[in-house]
VOPAGU-2260 file (C-alpha; in pm, 1 decimal, decimal comma):
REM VOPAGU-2260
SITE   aa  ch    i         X         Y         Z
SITE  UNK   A    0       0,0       0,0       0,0
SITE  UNK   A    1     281,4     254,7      89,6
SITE  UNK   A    2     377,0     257,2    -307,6
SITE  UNK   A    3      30,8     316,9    -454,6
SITE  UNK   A    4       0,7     580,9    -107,5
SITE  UNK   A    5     285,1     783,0    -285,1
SITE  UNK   A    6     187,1     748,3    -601,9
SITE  UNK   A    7    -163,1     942,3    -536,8
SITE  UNK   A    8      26,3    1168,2    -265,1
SITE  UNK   A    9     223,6    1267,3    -606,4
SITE  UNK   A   10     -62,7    1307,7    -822,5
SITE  UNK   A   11    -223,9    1505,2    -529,1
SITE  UNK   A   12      52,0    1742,8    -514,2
SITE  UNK   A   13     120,0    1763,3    -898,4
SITE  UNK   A   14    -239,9    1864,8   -1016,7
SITE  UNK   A   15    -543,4    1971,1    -854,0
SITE  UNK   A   16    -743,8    1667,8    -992,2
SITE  UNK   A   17   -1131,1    1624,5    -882,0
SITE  UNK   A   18   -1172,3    1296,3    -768,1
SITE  UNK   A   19   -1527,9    1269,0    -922,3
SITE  UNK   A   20   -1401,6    1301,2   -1298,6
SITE  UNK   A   21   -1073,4    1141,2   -1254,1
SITE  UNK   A   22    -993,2     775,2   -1302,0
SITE  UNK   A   23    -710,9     562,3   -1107,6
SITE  UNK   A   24    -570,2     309,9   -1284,7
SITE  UNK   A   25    -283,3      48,9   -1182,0
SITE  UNK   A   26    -208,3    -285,6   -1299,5
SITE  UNK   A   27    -246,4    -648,7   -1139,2
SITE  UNK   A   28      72,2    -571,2    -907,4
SITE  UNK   A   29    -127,9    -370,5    -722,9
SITE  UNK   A   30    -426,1    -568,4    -645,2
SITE  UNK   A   31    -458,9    -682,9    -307,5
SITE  UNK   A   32    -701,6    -569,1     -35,7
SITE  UNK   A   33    -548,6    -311,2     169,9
SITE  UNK   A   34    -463,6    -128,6    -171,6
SITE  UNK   A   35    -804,3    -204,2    -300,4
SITE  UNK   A   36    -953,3     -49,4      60,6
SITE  UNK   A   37    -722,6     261,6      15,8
SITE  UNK   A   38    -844,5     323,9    -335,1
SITE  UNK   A   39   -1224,2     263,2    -236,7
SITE  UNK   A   40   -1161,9     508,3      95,0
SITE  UNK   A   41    -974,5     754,0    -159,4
SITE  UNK   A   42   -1300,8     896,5    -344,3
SITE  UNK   A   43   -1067,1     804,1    -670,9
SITE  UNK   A   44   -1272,6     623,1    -960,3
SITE  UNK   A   45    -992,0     341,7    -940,7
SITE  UNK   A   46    -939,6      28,5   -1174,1
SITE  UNK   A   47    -663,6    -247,8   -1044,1
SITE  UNK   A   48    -679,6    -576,0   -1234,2
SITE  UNK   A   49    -614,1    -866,8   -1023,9
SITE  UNK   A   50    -401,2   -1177,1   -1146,4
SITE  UNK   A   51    -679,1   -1361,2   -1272,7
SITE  UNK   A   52    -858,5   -1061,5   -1467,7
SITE  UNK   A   53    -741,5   -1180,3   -1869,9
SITE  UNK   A   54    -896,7   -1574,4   -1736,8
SITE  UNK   A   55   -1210,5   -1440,8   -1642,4
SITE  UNK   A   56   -1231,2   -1171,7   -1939,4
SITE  UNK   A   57   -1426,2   -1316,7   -2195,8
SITE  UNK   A   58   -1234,5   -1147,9   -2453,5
SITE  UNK   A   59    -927,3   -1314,8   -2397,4
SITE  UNK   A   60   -1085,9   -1645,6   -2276,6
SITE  UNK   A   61   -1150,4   -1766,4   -2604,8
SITE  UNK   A   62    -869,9   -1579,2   -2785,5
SITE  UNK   A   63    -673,9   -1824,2   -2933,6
SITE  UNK   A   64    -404,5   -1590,4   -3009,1
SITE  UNK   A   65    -342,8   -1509,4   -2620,9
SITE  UNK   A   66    -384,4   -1888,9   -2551,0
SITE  UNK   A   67    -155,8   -2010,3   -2833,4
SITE  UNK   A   68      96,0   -1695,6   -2762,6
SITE  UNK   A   69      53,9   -1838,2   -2328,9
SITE  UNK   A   70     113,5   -2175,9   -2408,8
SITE  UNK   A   71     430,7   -2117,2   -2646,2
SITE  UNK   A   72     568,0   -1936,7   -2355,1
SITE  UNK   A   73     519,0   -2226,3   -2101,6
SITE  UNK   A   74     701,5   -2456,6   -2406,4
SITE  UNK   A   75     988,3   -2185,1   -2377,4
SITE  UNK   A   76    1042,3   -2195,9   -2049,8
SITE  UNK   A   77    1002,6   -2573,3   -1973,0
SITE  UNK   A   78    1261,8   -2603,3   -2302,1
SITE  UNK   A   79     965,7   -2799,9   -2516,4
SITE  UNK   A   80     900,3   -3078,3   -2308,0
SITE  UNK   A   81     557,3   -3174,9   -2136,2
SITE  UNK   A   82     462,6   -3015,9   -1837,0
SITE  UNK   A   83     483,2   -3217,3   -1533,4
SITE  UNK   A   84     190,3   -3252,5   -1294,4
SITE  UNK   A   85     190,5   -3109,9    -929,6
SITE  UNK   A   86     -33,6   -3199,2    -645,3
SITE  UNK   A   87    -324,6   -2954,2    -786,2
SITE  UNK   A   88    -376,5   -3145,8   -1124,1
SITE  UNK   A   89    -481,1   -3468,5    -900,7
SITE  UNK   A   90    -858,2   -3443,5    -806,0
SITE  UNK   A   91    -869,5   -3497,5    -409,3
SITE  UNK   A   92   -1241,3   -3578,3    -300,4
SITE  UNK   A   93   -1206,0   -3498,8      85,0
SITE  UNK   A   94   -1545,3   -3633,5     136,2
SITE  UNK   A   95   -1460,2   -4014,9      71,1
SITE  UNK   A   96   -1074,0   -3956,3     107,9
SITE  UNK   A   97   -1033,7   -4112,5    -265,4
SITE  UNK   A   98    -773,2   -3935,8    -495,0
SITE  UNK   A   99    -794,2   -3965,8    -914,2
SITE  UNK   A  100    -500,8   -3881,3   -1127,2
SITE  UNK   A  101    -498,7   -3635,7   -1420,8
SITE  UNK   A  102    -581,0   -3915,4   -1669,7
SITE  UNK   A  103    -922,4   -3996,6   -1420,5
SITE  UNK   A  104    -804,4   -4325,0   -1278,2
SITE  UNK   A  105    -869,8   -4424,2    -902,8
SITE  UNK   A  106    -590,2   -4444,1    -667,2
SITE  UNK   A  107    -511,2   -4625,4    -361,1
SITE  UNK   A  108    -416,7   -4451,6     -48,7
SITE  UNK   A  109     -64,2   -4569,2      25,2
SITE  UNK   A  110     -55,2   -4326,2     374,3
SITE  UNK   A  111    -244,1   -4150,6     621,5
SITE  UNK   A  112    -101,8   -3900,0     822,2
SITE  UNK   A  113     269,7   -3899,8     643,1
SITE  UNK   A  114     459,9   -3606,9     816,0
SITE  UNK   A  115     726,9   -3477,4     625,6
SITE  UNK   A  116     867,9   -3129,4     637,8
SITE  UNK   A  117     655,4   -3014,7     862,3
SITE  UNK   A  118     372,1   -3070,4     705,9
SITE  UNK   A  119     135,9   -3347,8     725,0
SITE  UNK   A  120     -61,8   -3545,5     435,3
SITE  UNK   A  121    -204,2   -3857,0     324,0
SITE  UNK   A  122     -29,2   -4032,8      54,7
SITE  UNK   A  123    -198,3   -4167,3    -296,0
SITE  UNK   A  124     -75,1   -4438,5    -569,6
SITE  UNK   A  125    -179,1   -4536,9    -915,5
SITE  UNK   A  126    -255,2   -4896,6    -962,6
SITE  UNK   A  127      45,9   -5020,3   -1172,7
SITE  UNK   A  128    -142,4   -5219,2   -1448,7
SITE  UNK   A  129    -301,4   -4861,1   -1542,8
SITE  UNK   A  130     -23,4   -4681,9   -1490,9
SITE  UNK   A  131     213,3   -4881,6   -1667,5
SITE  UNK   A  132      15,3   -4790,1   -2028,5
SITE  UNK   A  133    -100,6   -4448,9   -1998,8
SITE  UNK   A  134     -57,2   -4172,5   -2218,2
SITE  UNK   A  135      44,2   -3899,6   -1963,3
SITE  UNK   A  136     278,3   -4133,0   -1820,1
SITE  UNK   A  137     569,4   -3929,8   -1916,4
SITE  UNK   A  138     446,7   -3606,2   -1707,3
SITE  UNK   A  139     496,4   -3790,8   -1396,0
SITE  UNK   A  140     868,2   -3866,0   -1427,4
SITE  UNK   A  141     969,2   -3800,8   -1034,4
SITE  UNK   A  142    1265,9   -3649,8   -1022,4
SITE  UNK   A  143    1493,3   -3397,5    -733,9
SITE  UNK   A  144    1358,5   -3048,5    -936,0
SITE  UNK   A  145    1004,5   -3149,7    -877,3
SITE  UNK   A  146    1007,8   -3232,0    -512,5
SITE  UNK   A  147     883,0   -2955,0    -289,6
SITE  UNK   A  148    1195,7   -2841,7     -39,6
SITE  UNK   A  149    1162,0   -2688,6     295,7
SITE  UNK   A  150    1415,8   -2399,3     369,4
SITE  UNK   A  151    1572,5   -2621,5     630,4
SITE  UNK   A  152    1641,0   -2869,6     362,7
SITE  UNK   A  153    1772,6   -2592,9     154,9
SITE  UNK   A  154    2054,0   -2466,5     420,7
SITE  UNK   A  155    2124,3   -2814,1     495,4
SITE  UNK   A  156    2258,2   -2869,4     132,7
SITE  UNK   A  157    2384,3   -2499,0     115,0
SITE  UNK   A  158    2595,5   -2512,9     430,5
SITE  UNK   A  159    2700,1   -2840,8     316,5
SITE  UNK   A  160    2829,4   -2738,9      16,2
SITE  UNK   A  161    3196,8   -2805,0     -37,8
SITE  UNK   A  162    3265,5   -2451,5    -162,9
SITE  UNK   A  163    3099,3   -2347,9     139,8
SITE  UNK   A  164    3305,1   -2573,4     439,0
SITE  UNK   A  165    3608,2   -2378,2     525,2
C-alpha cells in the first residue's frame, strides 16, 4: 500500500485533480485488499486488475491468439518438453478420502497421516497395471527439481556445500 500511497500523494501534489471526474488506474501488481480499501476510501474512480482478470475476461478467454501466444511461452520456459503434474492437477475428493489422477483413474491410499517437512498429508498411488500404459505417463517422471523443499532442507545442502566448508 505505501507505493500506490505515494503514487496518489504525487498526483495530489502535482495537479489539482477532482476525484469525481478522474480515473485511477494500476495494474495487477497492485491488487490486493489493503490497496483495493485505500483506493475505495480515496473517493478516486480506481481500476486495479487482479491476477486472474485476462482468465475471467471473456475477450481473452476464447482468444486463441493469447492462448496459443501463453502456451508457447510455457514450451519456452520448460525447453519444449511436457509439463509435469503437481499436487493440484490430481482431483482430491475430501469427502470419501479417494484421490484420481490427471488421466481420471482411481488411486489407492498408500498413507495416512505422512509427516514430512513439517507438514502433514495422506499419501496416494496409481494402480500399476493402469499406470504402466497411460498416455500422460511421461508427465509424472519423479525427479529432485520437482520435489517440494523446505528452507531447512535448503541450508542443509547450502551449508554443506563443499565450496561453502572452510
Amino acid at each position: 500500500m505505501a507505493q500506490l500511497k505515494q503514487q496518489l500523494d504525487k498526483l495530489n501534489k502535482n495537479t489539482q485533480p477532482t476525484k469525481q471526474h478522474s480515473k485511477f488506474t494500476a495494474d495487477s501488481g497492485f491488487s490486493s485488499e489493503a490497496n483495493l480499501e485505500f483506493m475505495a476510501q480515496s473517493g478516486y474512480d480506481s481500476y486495479i486488475a487482479d491476477n486472474q482478470f485476462r482468465k475471467r475476461n471473456p475477450l481473452f478467454k476464447e482468444s486463441e491468439t493469447y492462448e496459443t501466444a501463453q502456451e508457447k511461452r510455457r514450451l519456452r520456459r520448460r525447453k519444449g518438453k511436457p509439463r509435469l503434474f503437481t499436487s493440484e492437477d490430481f482431483y482430491y475428493d475430501e469427502a470419501s478420502l479417494t484421490c484420481r489422477c490427471p488421466a481420471g483413474k482411481l488411486m489407492w491410499r498408500s498413507g495416512t497421516n505422512v509427516k514430512n517437512h513439517h507438514q502433514e498429508y495422506m499419501r496416494f498411488c496409481g494402480y500399476l497395471k493402469e499406470c504402466r500404459v497411460c498416455p500422460l505417463q511421461v508427465q509424472f517422471k519423479n525427479d529432485d527439481s520437482r520435489k517440494k523443499r523446505s528452507y531447512i532442507d535448503k541450508m542443509k545442502v547450502k551449508i554443506d556445500s563443499p565450496k561453502d566448508i572452510q
